[in-house]
N, C-alpha and C positions, 0 to 999 in steps of 0.2 A: 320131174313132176308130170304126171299124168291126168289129164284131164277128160271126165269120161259123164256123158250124159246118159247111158242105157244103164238098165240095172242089172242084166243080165252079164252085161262084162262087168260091171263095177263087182260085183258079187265073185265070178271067177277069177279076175285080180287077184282077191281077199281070200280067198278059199287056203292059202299053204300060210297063211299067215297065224303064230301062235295068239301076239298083243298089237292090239290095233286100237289108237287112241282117236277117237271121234268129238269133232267139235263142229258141231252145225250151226249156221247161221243164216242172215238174210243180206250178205256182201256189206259192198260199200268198210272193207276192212279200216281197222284204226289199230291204238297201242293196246287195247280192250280185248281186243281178235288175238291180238298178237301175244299178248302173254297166256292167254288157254292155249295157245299152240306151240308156246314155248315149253308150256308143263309137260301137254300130252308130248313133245317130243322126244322129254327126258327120261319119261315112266311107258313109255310103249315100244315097240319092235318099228311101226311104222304111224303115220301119222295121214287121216283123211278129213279133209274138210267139204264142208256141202252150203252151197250158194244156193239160196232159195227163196224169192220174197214170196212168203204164204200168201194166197188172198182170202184164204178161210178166217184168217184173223186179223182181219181191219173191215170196220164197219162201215156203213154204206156211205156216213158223211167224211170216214179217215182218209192217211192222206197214199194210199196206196200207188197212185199213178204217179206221186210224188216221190215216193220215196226212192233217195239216192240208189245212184245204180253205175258202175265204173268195172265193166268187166274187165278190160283189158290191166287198170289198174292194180283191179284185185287178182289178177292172174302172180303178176310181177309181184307183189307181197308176200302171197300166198306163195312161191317157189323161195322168195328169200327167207321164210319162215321155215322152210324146210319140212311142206307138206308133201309127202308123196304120192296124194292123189287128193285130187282136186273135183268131187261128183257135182255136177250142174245140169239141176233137171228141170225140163219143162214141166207147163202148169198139167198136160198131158200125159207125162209121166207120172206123176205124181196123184192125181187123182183121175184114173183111165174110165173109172166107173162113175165115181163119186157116191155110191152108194150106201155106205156108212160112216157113220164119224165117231168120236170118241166123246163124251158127257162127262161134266165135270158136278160131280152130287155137293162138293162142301169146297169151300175157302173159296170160291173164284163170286161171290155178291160182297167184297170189302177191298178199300183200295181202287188197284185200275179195276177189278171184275166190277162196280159198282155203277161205275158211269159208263163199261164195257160190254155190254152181256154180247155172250158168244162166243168173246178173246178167247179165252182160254180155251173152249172145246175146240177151237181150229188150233191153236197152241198144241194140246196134247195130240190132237190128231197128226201133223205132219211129224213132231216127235216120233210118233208111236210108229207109223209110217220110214221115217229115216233110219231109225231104232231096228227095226225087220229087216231093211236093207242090207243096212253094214254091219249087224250083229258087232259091234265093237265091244272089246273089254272094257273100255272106259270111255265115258263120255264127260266133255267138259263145259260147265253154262256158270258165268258170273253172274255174282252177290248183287250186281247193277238191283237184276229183276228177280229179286226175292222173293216174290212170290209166286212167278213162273218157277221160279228153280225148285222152293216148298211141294207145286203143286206135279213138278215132272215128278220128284223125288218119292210123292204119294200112289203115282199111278205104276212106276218102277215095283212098287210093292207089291198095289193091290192086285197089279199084273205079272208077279212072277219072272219080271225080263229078269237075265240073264247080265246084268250091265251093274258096273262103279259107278255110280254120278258123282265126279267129284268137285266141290266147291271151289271155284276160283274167286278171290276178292277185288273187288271194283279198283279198276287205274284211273286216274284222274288227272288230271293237269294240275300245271305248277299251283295254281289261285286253287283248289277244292275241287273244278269242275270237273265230274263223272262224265269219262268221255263216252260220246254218245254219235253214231252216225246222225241224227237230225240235229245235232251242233251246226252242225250247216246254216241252215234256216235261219239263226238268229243273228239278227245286227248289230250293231257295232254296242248301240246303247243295252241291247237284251244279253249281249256278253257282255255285261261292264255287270250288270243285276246277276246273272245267271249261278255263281257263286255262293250269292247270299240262300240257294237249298241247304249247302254241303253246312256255310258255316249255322243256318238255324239250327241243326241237327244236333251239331259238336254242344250249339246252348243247351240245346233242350235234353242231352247226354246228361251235363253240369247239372242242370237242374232234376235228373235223377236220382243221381250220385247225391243230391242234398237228402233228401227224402220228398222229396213232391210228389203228391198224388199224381198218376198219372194223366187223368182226365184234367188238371189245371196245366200240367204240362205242354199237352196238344192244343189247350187253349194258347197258350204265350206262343209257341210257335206258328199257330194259322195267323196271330198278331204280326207277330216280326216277317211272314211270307206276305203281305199286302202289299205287292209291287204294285208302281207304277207303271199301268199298262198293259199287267198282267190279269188272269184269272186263277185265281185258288181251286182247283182242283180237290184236292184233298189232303187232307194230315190226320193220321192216325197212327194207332199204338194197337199191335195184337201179339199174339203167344205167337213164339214162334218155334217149329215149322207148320205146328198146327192150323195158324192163320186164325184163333178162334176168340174169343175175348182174355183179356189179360185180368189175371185173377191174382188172392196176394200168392198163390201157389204158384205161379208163372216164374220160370227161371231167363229164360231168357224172350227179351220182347223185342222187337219189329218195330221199329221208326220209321214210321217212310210217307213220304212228301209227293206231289204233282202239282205242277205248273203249268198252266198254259200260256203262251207268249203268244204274239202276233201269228209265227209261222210253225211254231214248233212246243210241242207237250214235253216237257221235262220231268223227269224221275229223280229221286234218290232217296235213299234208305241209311241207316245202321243199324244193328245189332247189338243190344244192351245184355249183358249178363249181371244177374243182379249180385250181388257180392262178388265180382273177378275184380 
């Protein structure tokens, strides 16, 4: 594995290369990282991953100087995962100018974009940015963040790249929890709760699948999410990948949850198909 911060080498590297499978991230790897890199290593010629904590999207109160960070750890992963290049670029690298950014017109005010504004335009921008870089055939981003992945998937369009985005589905540990690098953060009592996202979800699936209107259904699940401790973030139901309201035409919908704990915001999502 080769580990390379310029882009200029990283670029000629990659230049004799037919299928180049890209999985970008912001470190601190888990079994999350590891099964996108497992995919991209079976469906591409070679495999590059990109270490990156964006600070274009994290807001002025998030927890950016917090967030985990274990290079050496993530090197060792990252080589047993059987990446063969490894890009890790500075905040310098990355934005040399800072002069432009990328805007996001629709789906990023529902969900995190809600209580987020910005996420996403610094989201698509270092995408769009890593995406130029390593031109990959394929790029790989989990179901975790469903509406990052809806909203790469829309700009891939509306911009003509050149790139597979393909879906990977959320890993989770043994109990439901969607593994997540800010699993960290929480204590011993916020892991004992932190569960109870994946199993409201599987309820609120059931209560589906009965016929329940949608709008009572996100009701009983913000009910059943009232942790002790915690903050309700939000629960909603949208079209998905449109991200737009759920209509009776909506085939499939977007469940998806946030949490705030003491130290750590939690996510989680499913994907309803109406009649599968």
């Amino acid at each position: 594995m080769k580990v390379i911060q310029d882009i200029q080498e990283l670029r000629h590297e990659l230049a004799s290369y037919d299928s180049i499978g890209f999985v970008p991230t912001m470190g601190f790897l888990h079994e999350g990282h590891g099964s996108l890199l497992e995919q991209a290593r079976r469906e591409n010629e070679i495999v590059v991953l990109s270490i990156f904590v964006n600070p274009t999207q994290f807001g002025p109160n998030e927890d950016l100087e917090r967030y985990p960070r274990d290079e050496q750890r993530d090197q060792q992963l990252a080589r047993a995962a059987g990446v063969d290049y490894l890009f890790y670029p500075t905040n310098e690298t990355m934005y040399p100018l800072d002069m432009a950014r990328v805007t996001v017109r629709t789906g990023d005010d529902v969900l995190c974009g809600a209580s987020r504004p910005g996420h996403f335009d610094g989201v698509l921008t270092v995408v769009s940015k890593l995406l130029n870089i390593v031109h990959p055939t394929r790029a790989y981003f989990g179901l975790k963040d469903a509406q990052q992945l809806a909203l790469i998937e829309g700009y891939v369009a509306d911009y003509f790249v050149p790139v597979e985005i393909v879906r990977c589905p959320i890993i989770r540990e043994e109990d439901g929890l969607a593994k997540s690098s800010r699993n960290v953060y929480l204590s011993e009592q916020e892991r004992g709760q932190a569960p109870r996202l994946q199993q409201a979800l599987q309820e609120a699936k059931h209560l589906l699948e009965t016929g329940m209107p949608v709008e009572e259904v996100v009701e009983r699940t913000k009910d059943a999410l009232r942790l002790e401790g915690t903050e309700l973030d939000y629960v909603d139901a949208v079209a998905y990948p449109t991200l737009g309201p759920v209509s009776s035409d909506t085939q499939t919908i977007l469940l998806a949850v946030a949490v705030q704990f003491q130290s750590a915001r939690l996510i989680d999502n499913l994907l309803y198909t109406r009649g599968a």
